[in-house]
Structure formats: C-alpha cells, structure tokens
PATOR-119268 format. One record per residue: residue in one letter; x, y, z of N, C-alpha, C in turn. Coordinates in nm, 3 decimals, always signed. Layout:
BEGIN
(rec a; (X; Y; Z); (X; Y; Z); (X; Y; Z))
...
% end
This chain:
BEGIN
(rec x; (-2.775; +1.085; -2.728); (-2.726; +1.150; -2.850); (-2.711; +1.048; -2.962))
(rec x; (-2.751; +1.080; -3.101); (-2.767; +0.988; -3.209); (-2.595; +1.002; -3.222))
(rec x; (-2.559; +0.900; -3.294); (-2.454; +0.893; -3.365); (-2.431; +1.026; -3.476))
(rec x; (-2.505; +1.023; -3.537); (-2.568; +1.105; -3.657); (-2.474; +1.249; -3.589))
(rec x; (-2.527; +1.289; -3.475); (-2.481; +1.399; -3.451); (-2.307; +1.412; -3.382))
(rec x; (-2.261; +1.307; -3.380); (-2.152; +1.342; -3.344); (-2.059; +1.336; -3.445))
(rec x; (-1.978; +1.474; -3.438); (-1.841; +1.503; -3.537); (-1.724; +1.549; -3.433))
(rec x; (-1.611; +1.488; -3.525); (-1.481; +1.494; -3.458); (-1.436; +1.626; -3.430))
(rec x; (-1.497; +1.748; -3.524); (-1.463; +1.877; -3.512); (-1.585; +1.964; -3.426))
(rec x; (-1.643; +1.908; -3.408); (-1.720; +1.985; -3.344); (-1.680; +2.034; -3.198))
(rec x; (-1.669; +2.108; -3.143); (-1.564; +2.240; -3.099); (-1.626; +2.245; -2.981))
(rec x; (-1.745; +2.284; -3.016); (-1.843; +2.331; -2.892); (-1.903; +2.228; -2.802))
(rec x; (-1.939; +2.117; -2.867); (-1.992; +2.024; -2.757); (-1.884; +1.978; -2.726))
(rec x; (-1.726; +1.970; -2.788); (-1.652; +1.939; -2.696); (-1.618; +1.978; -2.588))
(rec x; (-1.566; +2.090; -2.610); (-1.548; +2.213; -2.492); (-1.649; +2.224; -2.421))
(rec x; (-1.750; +2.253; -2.426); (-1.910; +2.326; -2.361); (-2.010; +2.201; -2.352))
(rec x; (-1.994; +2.127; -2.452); (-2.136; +2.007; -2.419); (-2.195; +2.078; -2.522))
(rec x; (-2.365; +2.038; -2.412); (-2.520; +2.051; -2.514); (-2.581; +2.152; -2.378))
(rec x; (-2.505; +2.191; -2.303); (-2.560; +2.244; -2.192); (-2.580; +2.409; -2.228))
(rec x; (-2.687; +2.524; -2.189); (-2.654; +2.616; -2.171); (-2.533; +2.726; -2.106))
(rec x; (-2.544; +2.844; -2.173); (-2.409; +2.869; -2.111); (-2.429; +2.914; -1.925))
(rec x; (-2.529; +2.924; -1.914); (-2.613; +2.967; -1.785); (-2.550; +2.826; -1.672))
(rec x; (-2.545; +2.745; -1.749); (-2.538; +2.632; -1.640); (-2.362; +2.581; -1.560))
(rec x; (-2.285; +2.693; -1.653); (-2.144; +2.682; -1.583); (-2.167; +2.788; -1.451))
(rec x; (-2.274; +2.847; -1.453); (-2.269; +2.910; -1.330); (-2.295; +2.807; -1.215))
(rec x; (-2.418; +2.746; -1.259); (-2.450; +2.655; -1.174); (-2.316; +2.583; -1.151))
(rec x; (-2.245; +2.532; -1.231); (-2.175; +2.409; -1.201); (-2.095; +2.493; -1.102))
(rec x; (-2.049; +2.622; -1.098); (-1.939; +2.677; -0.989); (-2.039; +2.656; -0.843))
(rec x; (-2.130; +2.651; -0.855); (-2.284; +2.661; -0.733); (-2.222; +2.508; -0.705))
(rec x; (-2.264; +2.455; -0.808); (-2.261; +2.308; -0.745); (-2.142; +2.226; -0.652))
(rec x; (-1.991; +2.265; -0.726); (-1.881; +2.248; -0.692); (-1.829; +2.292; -0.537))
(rec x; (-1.897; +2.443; -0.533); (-1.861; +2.494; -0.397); (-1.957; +2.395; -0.313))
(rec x; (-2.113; +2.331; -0.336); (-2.175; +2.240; -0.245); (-2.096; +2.139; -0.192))
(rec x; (-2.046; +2.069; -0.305); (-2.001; +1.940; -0.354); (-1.810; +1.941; -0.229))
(rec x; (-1.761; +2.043; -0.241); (-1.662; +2.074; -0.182); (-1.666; +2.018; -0.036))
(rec x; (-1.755; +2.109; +0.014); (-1.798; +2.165; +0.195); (-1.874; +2.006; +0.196))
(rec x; (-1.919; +1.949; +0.099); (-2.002; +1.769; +0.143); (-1.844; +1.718; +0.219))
(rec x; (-1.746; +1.695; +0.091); (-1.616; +1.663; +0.097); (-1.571; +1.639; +0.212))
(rec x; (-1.544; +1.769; +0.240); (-1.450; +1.813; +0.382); (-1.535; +1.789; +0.495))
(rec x; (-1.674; +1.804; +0.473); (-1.719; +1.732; +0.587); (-1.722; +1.573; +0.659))
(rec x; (-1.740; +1.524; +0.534); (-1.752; +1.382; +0.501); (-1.606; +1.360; +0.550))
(rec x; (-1.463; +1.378; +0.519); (-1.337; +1.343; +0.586); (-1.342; +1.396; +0.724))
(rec x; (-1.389; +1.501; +0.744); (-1.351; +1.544; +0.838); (-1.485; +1.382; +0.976))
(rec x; (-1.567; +1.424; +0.937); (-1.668; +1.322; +1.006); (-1.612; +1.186; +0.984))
(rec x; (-1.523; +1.145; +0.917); (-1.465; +1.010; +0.947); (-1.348; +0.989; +0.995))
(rec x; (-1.291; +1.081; +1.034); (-1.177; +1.024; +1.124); (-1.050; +1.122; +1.033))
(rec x; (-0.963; +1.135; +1.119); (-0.803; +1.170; +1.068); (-0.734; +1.108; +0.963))
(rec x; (-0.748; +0.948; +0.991); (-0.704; +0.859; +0.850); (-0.725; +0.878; +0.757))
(rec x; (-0.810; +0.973; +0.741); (-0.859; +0.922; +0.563); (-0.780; +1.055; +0.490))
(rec x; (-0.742; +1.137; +0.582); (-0.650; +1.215; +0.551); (-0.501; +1.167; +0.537))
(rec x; (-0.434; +1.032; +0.581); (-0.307; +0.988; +0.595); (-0.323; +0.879; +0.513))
(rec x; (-0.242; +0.752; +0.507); (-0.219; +0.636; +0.447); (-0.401; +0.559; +0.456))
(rec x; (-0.485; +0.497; +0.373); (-0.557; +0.477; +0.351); (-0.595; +0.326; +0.367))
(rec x; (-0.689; +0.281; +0.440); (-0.726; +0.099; +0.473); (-0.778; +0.095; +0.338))
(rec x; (-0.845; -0.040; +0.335); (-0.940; -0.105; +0.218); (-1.062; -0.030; +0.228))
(rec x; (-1.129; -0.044; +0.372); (-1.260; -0.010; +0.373); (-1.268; +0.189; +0.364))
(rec x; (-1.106; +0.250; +0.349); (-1.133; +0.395; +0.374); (-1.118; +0.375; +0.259))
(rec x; (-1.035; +0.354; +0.158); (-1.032; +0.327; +0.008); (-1.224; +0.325; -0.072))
(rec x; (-1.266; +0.261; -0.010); (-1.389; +0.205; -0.105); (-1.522; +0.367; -0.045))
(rec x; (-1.519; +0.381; +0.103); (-1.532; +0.529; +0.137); (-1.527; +0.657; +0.021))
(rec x; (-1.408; +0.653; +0.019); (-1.354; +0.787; -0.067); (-1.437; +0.775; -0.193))
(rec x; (-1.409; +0.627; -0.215); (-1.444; +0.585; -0.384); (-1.591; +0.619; -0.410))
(rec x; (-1.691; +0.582; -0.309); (-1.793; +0.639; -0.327); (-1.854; +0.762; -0.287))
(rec x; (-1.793; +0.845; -0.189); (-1.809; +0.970; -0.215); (-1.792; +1.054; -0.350))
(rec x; (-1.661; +1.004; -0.413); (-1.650; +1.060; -0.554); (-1.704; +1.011; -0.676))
(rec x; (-1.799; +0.886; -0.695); (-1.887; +0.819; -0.755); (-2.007; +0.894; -0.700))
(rec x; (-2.062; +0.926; -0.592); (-2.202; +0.992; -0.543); (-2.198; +1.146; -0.600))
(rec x; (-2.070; +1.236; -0.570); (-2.049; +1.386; -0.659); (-2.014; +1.398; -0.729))
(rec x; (-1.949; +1.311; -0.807); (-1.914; +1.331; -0.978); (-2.059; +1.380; -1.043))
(rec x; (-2.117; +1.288; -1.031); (-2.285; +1.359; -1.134); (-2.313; +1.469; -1.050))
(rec x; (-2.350; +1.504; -0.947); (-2.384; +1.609; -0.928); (-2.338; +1.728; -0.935))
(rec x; (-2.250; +1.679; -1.004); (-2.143; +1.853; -1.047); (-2.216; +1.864; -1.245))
(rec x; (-2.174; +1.751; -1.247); (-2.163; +1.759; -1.428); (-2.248; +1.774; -1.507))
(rec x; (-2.365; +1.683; -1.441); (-2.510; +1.670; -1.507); (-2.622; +1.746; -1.466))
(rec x; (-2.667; +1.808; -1.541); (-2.774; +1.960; -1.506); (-2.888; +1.870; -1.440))
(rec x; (-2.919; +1.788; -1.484); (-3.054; +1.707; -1.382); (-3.073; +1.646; -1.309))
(rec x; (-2.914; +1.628; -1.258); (-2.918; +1.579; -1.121); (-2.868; +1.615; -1.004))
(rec x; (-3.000; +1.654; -0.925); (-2.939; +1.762; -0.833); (-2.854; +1.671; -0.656))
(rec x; (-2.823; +1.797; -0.596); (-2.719; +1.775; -0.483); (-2.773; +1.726; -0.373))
(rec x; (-2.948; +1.703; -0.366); (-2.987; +1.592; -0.208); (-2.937; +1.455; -0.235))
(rec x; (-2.931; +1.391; -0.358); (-2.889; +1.236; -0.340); (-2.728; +1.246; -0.318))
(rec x; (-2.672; +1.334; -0.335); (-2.492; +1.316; -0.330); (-2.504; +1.349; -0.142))
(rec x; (-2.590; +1.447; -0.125); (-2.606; +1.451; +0.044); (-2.612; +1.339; +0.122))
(rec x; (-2.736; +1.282; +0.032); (-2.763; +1.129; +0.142); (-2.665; +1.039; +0.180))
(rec x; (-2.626; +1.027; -0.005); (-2.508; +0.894; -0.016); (-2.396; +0.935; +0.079))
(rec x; (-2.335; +1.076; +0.085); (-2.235; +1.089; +0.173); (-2.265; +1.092; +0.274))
(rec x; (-2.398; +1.097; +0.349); (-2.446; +1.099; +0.486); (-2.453; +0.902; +0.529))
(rec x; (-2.500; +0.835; +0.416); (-2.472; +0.669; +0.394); (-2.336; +0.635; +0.425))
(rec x; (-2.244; +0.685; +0.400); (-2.114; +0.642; +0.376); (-2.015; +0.704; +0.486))
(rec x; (-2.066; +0.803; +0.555); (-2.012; +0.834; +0.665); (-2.085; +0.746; +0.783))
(rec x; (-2.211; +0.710; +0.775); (-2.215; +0.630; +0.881); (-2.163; +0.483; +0.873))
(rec x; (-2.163; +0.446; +0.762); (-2.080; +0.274; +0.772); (-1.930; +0.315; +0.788))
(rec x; (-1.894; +0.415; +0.776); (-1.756; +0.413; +0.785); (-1.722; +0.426; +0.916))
(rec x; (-1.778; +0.508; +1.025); (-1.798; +0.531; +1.150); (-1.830; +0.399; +1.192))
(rec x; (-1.944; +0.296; +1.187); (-1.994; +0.174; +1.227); (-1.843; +0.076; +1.220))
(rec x; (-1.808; +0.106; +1.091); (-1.678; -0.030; +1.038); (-1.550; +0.024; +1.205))
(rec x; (-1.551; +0.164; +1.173); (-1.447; +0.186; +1.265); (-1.466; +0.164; +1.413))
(rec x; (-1.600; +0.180; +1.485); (-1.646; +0.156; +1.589); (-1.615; -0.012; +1.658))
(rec x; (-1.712; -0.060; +1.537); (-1.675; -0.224; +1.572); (-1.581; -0.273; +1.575))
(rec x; (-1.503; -0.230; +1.470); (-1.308; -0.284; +1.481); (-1.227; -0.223; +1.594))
(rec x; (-1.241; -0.150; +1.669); (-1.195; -0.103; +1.769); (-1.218; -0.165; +1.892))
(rec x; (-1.356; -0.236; +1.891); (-1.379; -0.364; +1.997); (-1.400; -0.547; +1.996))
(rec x; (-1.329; -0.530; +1.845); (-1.369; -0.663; +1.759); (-1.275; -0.696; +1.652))
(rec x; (-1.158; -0.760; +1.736); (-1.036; -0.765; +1.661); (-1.101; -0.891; +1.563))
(rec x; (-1.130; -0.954; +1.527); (-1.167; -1.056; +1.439); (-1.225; -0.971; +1.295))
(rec x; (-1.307; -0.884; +1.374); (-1.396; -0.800; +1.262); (-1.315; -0.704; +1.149))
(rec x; (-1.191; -0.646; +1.273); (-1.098; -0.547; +1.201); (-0.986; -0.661; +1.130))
(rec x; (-0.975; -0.761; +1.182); (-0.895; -0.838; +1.030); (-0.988; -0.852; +0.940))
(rec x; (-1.102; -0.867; +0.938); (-1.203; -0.922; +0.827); (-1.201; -0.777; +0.739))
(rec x; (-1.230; -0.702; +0.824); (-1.258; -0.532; +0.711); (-1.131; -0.486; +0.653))
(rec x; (-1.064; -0.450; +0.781); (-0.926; -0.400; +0.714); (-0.798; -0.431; +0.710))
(rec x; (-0.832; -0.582; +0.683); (-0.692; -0.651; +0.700); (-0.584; -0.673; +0.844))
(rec x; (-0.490; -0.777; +0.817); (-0.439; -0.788; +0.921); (-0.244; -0.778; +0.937))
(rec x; (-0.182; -0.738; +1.006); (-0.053; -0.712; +1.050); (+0.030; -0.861; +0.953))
(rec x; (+0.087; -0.839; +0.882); (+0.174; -0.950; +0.827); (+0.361; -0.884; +0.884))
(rec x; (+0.445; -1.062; +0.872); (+0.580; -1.004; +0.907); (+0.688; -1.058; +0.812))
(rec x; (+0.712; -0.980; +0.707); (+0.789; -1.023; +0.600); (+0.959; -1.021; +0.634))
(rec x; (+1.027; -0.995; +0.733); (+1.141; -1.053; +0.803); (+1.113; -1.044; +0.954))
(rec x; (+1.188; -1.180; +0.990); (+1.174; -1.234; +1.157); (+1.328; -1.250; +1.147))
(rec x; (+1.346; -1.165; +1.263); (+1.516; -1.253; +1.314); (+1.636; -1.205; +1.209))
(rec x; (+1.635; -1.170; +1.086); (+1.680; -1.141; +0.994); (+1.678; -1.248; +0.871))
(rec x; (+1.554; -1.323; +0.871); (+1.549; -1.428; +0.788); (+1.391; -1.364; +0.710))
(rec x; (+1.378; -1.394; +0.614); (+1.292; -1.360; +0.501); (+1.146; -1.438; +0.549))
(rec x; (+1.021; -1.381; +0.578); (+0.923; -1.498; +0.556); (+0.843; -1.506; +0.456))
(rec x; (+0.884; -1.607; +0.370); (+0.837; -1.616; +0.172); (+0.737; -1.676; +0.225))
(rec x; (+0.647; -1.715; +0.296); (+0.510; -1.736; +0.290); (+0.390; -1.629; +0.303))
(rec x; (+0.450; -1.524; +0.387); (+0.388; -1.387; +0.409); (+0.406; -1.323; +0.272))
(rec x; (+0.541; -1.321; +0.187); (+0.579; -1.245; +0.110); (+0.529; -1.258; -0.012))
(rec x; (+0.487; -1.386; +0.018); (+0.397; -1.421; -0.142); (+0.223; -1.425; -0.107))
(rec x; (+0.199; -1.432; +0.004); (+0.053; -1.372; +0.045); (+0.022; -1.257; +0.007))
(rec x; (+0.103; -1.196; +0.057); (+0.098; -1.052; +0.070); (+0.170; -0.997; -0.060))
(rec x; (+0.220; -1.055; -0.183); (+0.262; -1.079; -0.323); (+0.347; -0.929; -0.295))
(rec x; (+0.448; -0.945; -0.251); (+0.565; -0.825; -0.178); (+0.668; -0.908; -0.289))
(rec x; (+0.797; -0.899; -0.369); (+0.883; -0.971; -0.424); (+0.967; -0.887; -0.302))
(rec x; (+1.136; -0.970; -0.331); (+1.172; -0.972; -0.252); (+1.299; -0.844; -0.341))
(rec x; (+1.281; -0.785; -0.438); (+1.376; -0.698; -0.484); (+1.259; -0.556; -0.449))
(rec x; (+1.165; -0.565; -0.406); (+1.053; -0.457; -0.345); (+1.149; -0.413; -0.182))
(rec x; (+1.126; -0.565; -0.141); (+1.112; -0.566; +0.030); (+1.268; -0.485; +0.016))
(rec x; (+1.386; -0.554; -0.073); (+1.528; -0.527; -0.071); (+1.529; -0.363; -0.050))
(rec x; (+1.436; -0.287; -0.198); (+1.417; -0.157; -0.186); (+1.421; -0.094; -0.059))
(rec x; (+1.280; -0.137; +0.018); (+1.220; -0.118; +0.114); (+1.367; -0.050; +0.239))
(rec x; (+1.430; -0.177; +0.269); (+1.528; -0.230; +0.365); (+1.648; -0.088; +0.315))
(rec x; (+1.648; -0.048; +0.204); (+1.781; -0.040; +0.192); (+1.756; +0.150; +0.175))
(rec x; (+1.625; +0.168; +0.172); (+1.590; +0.303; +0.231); (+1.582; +0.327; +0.354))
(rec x; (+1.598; +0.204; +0.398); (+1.604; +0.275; +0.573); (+1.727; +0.223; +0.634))
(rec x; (+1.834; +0.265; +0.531); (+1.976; +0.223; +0.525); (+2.025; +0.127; +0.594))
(rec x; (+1.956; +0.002; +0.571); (+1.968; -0.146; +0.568); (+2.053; -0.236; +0.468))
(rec x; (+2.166; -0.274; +0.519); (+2.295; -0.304; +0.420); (+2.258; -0.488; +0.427))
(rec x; (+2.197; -0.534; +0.523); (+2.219; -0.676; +0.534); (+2.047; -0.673; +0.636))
(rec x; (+2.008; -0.796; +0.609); (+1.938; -0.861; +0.676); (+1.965; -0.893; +0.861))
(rec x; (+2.038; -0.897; +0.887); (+2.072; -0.935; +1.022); (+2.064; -0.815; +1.118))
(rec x; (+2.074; -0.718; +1.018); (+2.025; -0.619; +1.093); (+1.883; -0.553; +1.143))
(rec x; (+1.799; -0.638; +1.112); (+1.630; -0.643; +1.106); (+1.584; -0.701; +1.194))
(rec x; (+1.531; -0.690; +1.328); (+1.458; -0.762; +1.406); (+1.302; -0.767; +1.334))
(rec x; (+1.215; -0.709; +1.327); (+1.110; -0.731; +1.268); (+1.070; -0.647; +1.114))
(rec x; (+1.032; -0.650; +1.077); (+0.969; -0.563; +0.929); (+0.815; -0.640; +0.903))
(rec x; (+0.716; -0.524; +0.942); (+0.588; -0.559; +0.972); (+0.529; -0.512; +0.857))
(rec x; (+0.410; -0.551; +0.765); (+0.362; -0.523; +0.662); (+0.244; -0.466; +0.710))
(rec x; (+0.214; -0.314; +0.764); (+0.093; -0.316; +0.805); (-0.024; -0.329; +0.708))
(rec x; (-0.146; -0.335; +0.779); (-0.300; -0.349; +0.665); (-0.291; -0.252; +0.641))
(rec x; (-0.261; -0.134; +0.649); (-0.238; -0.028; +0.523); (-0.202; -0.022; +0.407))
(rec x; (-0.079; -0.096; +0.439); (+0.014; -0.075; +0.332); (+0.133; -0.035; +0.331))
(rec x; (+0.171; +0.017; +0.449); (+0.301; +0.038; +0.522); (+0.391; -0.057; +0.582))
(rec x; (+0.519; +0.006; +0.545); (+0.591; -0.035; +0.643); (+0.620; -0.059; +0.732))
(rec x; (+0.692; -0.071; +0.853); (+0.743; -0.096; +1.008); (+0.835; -0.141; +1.001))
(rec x; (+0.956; -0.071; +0.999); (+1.090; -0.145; +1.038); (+1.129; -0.096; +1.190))
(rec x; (+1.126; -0.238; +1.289); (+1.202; -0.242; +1.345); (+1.408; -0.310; +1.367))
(rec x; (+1.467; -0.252; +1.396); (+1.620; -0.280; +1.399); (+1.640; -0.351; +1.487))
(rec x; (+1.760; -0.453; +1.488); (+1.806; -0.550; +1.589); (+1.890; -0.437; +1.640))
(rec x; (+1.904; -0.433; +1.812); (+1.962; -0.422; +1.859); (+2.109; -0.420; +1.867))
(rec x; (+2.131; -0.582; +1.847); (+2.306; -0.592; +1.809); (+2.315; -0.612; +1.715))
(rec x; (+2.290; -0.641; +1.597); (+2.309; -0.610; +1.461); (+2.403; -0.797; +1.423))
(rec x; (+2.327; -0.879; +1.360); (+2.408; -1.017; +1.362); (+2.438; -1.025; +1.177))
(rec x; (+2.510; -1.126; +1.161); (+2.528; -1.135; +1.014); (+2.448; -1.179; +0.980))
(rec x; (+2.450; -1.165; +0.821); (+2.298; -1.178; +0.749); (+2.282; -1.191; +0.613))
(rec x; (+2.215; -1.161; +0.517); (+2.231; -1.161; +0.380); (+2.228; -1.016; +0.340))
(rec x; (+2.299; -1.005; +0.248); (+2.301; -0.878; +0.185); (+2.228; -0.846; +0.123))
(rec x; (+2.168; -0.711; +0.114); (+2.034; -0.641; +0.006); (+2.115; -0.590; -0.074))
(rec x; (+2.225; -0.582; -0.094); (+2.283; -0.508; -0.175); (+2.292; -0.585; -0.325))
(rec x; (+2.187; -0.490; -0.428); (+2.241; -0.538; -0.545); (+2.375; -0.653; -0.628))
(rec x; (+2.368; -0.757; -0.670); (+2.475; -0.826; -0.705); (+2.604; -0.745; -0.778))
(rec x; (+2.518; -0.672; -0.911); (+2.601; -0.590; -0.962); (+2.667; -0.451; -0.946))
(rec x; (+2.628; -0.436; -0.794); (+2.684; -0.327; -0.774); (+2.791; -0.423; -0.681))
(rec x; (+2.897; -0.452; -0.740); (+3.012; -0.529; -0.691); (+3.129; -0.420; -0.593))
(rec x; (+3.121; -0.262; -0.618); (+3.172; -0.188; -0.560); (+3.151; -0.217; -0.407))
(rec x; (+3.037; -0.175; -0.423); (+2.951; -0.132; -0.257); (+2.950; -0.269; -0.176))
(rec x; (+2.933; -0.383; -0.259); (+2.925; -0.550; -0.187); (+3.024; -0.518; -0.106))
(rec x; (+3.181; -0.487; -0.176); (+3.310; -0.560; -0.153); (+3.338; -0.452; -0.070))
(rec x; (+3.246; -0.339; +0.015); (+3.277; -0.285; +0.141); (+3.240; -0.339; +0.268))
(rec x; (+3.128; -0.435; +0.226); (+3.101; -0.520; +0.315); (+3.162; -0.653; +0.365))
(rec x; (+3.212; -0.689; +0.505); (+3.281; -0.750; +0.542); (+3.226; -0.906; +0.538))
(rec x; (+3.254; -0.951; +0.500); (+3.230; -1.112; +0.424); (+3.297; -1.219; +0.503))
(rec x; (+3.171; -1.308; +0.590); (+3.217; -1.345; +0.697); (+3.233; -1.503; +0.601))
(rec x; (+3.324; -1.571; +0.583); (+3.364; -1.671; +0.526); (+3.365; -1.819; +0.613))
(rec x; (+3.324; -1.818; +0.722); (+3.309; -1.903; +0.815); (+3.138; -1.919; +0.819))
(rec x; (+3.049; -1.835; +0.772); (+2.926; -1.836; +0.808); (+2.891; -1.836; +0.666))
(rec x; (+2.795; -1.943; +0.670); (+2.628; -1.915; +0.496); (+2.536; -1.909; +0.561))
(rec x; (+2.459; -1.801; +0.472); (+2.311; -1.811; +0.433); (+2.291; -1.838; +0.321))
(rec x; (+2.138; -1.854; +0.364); (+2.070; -1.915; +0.263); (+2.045; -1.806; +0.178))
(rec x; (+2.054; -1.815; +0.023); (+2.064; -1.757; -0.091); (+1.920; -1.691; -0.116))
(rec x; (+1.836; -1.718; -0.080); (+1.692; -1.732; -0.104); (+1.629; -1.665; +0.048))
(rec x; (+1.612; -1.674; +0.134); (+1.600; -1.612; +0.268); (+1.637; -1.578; +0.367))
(rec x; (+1.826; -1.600; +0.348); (+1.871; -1.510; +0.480); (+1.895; -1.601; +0.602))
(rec x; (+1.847; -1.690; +0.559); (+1.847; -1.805; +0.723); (+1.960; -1.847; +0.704))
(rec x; (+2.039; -1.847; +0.824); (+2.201; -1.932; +0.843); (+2.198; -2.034; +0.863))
(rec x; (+2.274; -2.063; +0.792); (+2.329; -2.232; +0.773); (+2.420; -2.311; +0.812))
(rec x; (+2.536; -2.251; +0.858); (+2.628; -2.266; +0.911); (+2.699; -2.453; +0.849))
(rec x; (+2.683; -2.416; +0.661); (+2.738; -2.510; +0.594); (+2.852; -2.475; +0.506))
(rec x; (+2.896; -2.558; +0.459); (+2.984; -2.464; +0.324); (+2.914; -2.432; +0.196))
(rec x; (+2.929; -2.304; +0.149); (+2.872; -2.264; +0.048); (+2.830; -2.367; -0.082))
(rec x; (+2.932; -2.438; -0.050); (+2.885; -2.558; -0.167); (+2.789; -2.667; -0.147))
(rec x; (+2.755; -2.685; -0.012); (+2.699; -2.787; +0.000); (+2.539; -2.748; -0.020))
(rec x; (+2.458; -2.847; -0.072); (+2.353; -2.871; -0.126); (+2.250; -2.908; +0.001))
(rec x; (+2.255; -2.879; +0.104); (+2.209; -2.882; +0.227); (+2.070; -2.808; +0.209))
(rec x; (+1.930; -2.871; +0.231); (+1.846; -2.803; +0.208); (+1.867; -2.706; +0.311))
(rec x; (+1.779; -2.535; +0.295); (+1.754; -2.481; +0.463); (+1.652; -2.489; +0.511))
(rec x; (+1.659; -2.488; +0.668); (+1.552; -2.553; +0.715); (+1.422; -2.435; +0.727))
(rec x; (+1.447; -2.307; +0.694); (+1.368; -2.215; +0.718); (+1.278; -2.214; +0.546))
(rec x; (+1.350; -2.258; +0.445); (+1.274; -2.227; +0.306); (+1.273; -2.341; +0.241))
(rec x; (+1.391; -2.430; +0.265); (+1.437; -2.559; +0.169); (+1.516; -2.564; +0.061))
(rec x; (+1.506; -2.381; +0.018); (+1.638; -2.374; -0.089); (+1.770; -2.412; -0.054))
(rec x; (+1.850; -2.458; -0.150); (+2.000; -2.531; -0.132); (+2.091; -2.420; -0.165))
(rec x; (+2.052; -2.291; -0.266); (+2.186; -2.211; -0.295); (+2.196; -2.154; -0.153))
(rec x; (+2.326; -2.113; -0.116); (+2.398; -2.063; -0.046); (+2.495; -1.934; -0.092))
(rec x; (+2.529; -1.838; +0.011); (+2.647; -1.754; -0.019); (+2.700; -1.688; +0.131))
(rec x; (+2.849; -1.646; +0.167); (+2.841; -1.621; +0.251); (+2.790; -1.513; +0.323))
(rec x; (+2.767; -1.507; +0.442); (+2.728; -1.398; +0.495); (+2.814; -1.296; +0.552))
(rec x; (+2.743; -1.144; +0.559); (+2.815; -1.002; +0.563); (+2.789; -0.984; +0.698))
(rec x; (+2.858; -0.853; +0.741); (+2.847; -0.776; +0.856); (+2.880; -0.634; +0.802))
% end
C-alpha cells in the first residue's frame, strides 16, 4: 500500500481492510480450521502445555501462533503450510520430550534445571542471583505459604518451570524473619530470640552479638539481627 493512500479517517480499511466482504466468511472457515489444528497440536503434545509452561513448550506455542496468525488474516495464504508447521512442531516437541525423559543432561540443556533458593533455612544468593529471584520476591513467595521466618523452610526448590516447591522443616528452628521491617506490628508478635543472630542478608546463624562485625560464613555479610521463632 502507497503511503498516498493511507488516511487517518478512513473507516473502512480500518475496520474491514482492502479485503472483500465475501472473505469474512472465509475467515470464520478459516478460524474454525485453525482452532481443531490448535487443540490438536496441545492435545498431541502432552498435558503440560495445558499447565505451567517449560522454555522449549513456550517457544512450541509461540510458533504454532506465528504459523496461524496468517492463515486466518491474509486471503492468500492458505491453511496446508499452518498444517505442516504444526505437524513440524509437534514432532520436535514430542522428540525434545522423548529424549529428556532418558537423557537427564539433555533435559537440563532444553528445559532447564531444578535450582534451591533456601537450604536449611539459610538463603542461597548464588542460585538467587542466577536464577535473578530478589529476595523481597522469594520473601513474597515464603510468606504466601504462611511462612513467618526462614527456619521454618527445609527446602524451597525453583523448578525449570518456573515454580515453586516449598518444602517445611519438620521442627521448625529459628531463623530470619520475612516479615516486612515496617510492618513493626506483626514483627513484635514474633518471639525474638536475643541469645541467637542471623545473618541480616541470608538467614545463616551466627551465634555472635548483633554488633559484632563477624563476617558470615555462609554469604560474608557482617549486618546481623536477632533471630525469631
């Protein structure tokens, strides 16, 4: 289309295009094709792609809806190449899933691998900044699954999804608090063990006085505060 011909008021090619009016029939033709590709195409790759989504089901989807976008919109391009591509894309997706199921090396390479952003009830800021998680996210995280302190966390797994995994300690030890600073209400229900620090920065006990400048041995940060139950 020339420049020449395009105006800001023009009504009709906004709404309608340059297309006949004959061809919104088609497009309802095309859409119902384009649909039943869809549902086949999820359905032929597995249950997941219906739930929380990997990298490699991510890039899947992406090109199924890059392969039927034109074939809905554009009158001259018809619905065998959106067939193929989704018949293309269901088999690498099937292949990716096949091989990762007997080829753990392969399934970290495609779809990522299990990270553990608290151990023990101590923070791991090397995962957390891999995996670029801040730690007022993870706090969120913790404190929806009515997590008042760190010590109460045996593991918190970052799956390659993108999910969560909280597992709970058992006996529940002291720890650092997730609880907002300024919500000074809710802190000061928590029992404030004054004999015990953590570390200000990850949760690891220290078993120093809050004042002392003691690196920790789990991060190296020096602030301190005491720890809750």
């Amino acid at each position: 289309m020339d420049k020449s011909d395009i105006f800001w008021n023009d009504w009709h090619r906004i709404l309608i295009g340059e297309v006949p009016p004959s061809f919104f029939i088609e497009v309802i033709i095309r859409m119902i094709v384009v649909y039943f590709i869809l549902i086949f195409s999820m359905r032929a790759m597995g249950k997941r792609m219906a739930t929380q989504l990997t990298g490699a089901e991510y890039c899947a989807l992406v090109s199924l809806a890059a392969a039927t976008g034109m074939a809905v919109q554009t009158p001259e391009r018809g619905l065998l190449p959106a067939m193929l591509i989704a018949a293309l894309v269901i088999y690498i997706q099937r292949f990716i899933a096949k091989r990762a199921s007997v080829n753990n090396s392969f399934e970290k390479l495609v779809m990522g691998k299990i990270d553990i952003l608290v151990e023990d009830g101590k923070l791991n800021l090397h995962n957390m900044h891999h995996t670029r998680i801040t730690r007022e996210k993870l706090f969120a995280k913790l404190r929806g699954n009515n997590i008042k302190q760190l010590g109460e966390v045996q593991r918190l797994y970052f799956e390659a999804s993108g999910k969560f995994s909280l597992i709970k300690a058992k006996l529940p030890a002291v720890g650092l608090s997730v609880i907002p600073n300024w919500d000074k209400k809710f802190r000061d229900k928590q029992k404030i063990q004054k004999d015990i620090s953590v570390c200000k920065v990850c949760g690891n006990i220290k078993h120093v006085s809050i004042d002392s400048k003691t690196p920790c041995s789990n991060c190296g940060h020096k602030e301190s505060e005491y720890a809750v139950l």
